[in-house]
C-alpha positions in Angstrom: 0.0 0.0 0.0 2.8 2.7 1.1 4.6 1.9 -2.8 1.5 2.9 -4.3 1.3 6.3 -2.1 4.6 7.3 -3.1 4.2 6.1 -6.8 1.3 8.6 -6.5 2.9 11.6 -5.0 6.3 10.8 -7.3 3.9 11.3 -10.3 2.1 14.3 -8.6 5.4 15.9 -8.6 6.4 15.2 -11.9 3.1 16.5 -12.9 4.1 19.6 -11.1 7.4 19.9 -12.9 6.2 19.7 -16.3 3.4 22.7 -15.0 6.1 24.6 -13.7 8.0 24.0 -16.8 5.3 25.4 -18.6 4.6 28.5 -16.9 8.0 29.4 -16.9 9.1 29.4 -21.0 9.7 33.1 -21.5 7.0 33.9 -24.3 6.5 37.7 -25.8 4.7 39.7 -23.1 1.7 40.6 -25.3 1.1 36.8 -25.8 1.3 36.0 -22.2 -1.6 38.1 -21.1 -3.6 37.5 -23.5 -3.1 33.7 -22.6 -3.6 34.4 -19.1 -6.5 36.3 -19.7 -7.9 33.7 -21.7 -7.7 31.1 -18.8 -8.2 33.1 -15.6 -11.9 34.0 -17.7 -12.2 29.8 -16.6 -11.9 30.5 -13.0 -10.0 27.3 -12.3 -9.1 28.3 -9.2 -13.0 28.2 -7.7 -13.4 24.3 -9.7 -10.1 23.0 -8.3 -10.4 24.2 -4.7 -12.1 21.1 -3.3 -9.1 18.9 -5.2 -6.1 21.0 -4.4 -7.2 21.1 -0.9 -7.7 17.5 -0.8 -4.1 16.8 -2.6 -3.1 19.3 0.2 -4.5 17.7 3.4 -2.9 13.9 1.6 0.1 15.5 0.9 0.5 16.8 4.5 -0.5 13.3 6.5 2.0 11.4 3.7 4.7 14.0 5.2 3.3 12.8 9.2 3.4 9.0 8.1 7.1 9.2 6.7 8.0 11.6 9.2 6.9 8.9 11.7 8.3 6.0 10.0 11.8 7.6 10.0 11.4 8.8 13.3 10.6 4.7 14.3 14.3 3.8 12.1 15.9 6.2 13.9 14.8 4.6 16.9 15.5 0.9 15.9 18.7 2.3 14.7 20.2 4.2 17.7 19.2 1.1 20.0 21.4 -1.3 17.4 24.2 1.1 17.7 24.0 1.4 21.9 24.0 -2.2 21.9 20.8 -2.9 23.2 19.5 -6.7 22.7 15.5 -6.1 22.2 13.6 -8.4 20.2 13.3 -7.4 16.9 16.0 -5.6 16.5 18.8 -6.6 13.9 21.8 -8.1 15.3 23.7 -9.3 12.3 24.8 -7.6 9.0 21.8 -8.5 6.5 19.4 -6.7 9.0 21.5 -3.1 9.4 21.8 -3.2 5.4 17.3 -3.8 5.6 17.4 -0.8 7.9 19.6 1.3 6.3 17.5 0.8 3.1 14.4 1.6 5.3 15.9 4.8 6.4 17.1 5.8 3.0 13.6 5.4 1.2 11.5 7.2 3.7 14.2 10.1 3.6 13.5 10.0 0.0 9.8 9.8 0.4 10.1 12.8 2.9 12.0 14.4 0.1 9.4 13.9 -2.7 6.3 15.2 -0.3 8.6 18.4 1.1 9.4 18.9 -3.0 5.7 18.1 -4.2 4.0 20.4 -1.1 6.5 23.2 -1.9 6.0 23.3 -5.5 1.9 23.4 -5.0 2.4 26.7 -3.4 5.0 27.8 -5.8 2.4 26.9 -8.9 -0.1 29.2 -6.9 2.0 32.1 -5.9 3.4 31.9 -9.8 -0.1 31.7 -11.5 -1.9 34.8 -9.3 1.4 37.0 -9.7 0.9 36.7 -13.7 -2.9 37.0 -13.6 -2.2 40.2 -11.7 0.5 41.6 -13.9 -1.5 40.8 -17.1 -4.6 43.0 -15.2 -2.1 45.4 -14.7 -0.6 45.2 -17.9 -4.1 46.1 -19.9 -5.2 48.9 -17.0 -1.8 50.7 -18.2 -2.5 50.4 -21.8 -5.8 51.8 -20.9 -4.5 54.4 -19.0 -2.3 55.2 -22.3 -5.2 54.9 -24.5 -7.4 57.7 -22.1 -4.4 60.1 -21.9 -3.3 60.0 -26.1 -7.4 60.7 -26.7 -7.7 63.6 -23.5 -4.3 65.1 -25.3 -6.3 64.8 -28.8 -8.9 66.9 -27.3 -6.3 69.5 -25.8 -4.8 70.1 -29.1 -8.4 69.9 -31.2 -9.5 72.8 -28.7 -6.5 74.8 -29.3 -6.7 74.5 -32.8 -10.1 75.6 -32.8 -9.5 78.8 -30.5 -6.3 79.6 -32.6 -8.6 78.8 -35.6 -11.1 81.4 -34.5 -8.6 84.2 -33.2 -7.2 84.0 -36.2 -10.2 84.5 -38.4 -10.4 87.5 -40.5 -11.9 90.5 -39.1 -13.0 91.8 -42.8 -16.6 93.7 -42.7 -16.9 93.4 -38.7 -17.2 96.7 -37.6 -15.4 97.6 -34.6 -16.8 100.3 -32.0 -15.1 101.5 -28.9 -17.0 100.5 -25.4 -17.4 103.8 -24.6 -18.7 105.3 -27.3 -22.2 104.7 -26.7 -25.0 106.8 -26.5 -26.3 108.5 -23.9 -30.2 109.2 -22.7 
């Protein structure tokens, strides 16, 4: 039964690999957004809650079994070396070589669930920080867009007040303020 856990959590992490991989080749900036854009509009983060929290909660009592389990060689293995005669411990050769192969495959088990917990969060972290800089991203080019059309209208108005100070002044008739008349 414990093989087939840590055949599970070794693919699990191989998985994560190859998604890491992904979401780390450098593509041109415009293209990334509009990818990420494209898939945050899925909100895969609300559908996958319930299964990354489950792979979470495994994940964290395959690290308390193996953490156990090496705590228990440890054990076996510091009685062998103090000399202590209690059944079931290894007295000859063959049995330190079982133990020491015990020991090294739940290190390596500890290993792949430290490796396989760590890079779940690292997949998180790494997927909301380019969601936020592709949001970003478009609210700058937004941001340019607004100002290039407010400094359109800037320079439309002061052609049109240049236009019209400019106008000739032909047939208008000009009187002084002053000058009118009296009752």
């Amino acid at each position: 039964m414990r093989s087939l856990i840590w055949t599970g959590v070794f693919c699990l992490l191989v998985v994560e690999l190859g998604l890491t991989l992904i979401l780390s080749i450098p593509l041109p900036r415009k293209i990334r957004n509009r990818i990420v854009l494209q898939v945050a509009k899925l909100e895969l983060k609300k559908r996958f809650r319930l299964p990354l929290t489950g792979i979470f909660v495994v994940l964290c009592l395959a690290l308390l079994d193996t953490t156990n389990y090496l705590s228990q060689i440890y054990t076996t293995k510091e009685n062998t070396e103090n000399g202590q005669n209690i059944a079931g411990l290894p007295n000859n050769s063959i049995d330190r070589h079982i133990l020491k192969e015990k020991e090294y495959k739940a290190s390596r088990n500890m290993y792949l669930v430290g490796f396989a917990l760590t890079l779940l969060f690292a997949i998180g972290r790494i997927t909301e920080l380019m969601r936020e800089q592709a949001e970003l991203s478009g609210k700058i080019e937004n941001l340019k867009l607004a100002l290039s059309i407010v400094k359109g209208n800037e320079k439309k108005q002061k052609t049109d007040t240049t236009a019209a100070n400019d106008a000739p002044t032909e047939g208008i008739e000009m009187k002084p303020i002053g000058s009118k008349k009296k009752d």
